[in-house]
N, C-alpha and C positions, 0 to 999 in steps of 0.2 A: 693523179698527177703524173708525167713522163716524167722517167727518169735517165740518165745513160748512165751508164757503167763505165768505169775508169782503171787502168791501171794507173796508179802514183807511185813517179819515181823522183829521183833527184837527182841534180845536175846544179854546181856550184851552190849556191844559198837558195836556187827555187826548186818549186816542184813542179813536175808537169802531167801531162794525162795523155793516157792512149785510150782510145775506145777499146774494149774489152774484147769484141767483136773481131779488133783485126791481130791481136794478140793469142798465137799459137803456143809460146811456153814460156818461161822466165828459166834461167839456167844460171848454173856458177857461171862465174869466167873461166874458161879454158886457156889453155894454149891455141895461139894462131897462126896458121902457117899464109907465110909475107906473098903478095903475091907483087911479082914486077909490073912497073907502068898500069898504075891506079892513081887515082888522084888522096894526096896524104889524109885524107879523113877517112879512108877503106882501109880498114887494119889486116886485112885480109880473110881466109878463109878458114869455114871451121868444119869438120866432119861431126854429123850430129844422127841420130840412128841412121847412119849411111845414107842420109842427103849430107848432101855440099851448099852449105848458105856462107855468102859475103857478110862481114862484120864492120861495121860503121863506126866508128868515135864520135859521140854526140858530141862531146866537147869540141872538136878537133872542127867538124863540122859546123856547129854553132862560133868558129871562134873565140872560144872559152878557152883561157890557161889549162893545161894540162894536170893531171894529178897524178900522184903514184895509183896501181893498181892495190887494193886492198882487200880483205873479206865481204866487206859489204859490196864490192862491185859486183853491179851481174851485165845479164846478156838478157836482156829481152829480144823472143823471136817475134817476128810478125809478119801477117803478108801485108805488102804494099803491091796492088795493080796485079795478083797472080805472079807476083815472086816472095820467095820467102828469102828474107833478110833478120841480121841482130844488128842489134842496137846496142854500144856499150855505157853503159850509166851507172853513177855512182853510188845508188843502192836501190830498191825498189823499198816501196813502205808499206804501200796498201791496197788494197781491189776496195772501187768506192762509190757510190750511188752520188751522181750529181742530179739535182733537180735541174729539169732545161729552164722553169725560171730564174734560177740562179745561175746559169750560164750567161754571160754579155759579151759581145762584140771584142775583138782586140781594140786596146787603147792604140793611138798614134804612136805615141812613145813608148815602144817596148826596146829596150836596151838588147843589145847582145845575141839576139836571134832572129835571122830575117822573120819580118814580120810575114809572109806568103804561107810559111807553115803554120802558123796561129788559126786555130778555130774559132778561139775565143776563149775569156779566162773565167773560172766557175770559182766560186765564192761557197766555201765550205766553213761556216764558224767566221773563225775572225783568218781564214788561211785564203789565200788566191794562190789559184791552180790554173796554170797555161796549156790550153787542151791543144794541142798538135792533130796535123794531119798526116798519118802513114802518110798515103801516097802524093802528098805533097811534097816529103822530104827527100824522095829522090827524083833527079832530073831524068829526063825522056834519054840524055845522051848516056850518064851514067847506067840507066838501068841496060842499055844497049852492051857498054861495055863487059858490066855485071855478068849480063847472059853469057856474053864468049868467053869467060873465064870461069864461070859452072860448066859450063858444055864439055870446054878444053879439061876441067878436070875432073869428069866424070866419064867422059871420052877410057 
């Protein structure tokens, strides 16, 4: 039976899933340095074995309340479209074998996160896991912007 692999992380009370696949490291949180005129969910940039990848605020971007940054925050790397980007989330939990039978469709009503990013949610036990699309999560304009401001600080 197929299965796909997941990163699980959390983000306010749920958890969510990355395909494994688009997922290059998981990292503490670092320091980030601010970059001007981004849109407020680009927390800016990080220097990581001397690449320069843009840092996202899931929450910020999902319009979820804010939290303090803690120990369990990390930085998931990932490429989305042949960029690499971090994702910032409130802790990661697990690397996880979803059955595609047990993957279904997104529901209508999912609260709190445009539904466009939703793969669809996989049912682990008695848990529901919201499988996300990388390259869904960033827009065609942002990744344009994204790019001149790696170039500009790599330049």
């Amino acid at each position: 039976m197929a299965t796909k692999q997941e990163v699980i992380f959390k983000l306010g009370g749920e958890e969510y899933g990355l395909d494994i696949m688009k997922v290059y490291g998981i990292e503490k949180y670092q320091q980030i340095t601010k970059v001007p005129n981004t849109p407020e969910y680009i927390e800016g940039i990080i220097n990581l074995r001397g690449e320069v990848h843009p840092i996202y605020n899931l929450r910020k971007k999902f319009k979820m309340p804010e939290k303090p940054i803690d120990d369990d925050t990390k930085m998931i790397i990932v490429n989305s479209n042949d960029m690499m980007v971090g994702f910032i989330v409130d802790a990661v939990s697990e690397i996880r074998h979803i059955e595609e039978s047990d993957i279904k469709p997104a529901p209508k009503l999912i609260s709190g996160i445009d539904r466009r990013y939703i793969i669809g949610v996989g049912k682990v036990g008695e848990r529901m896991i919201i499988l996300l699309d990388v390259d869904l999560i960033l827009e065609d304009e942002e990744k344009r912007e994204i790019s001149q401001v790696i170039e500009e600080n790599n330049a």
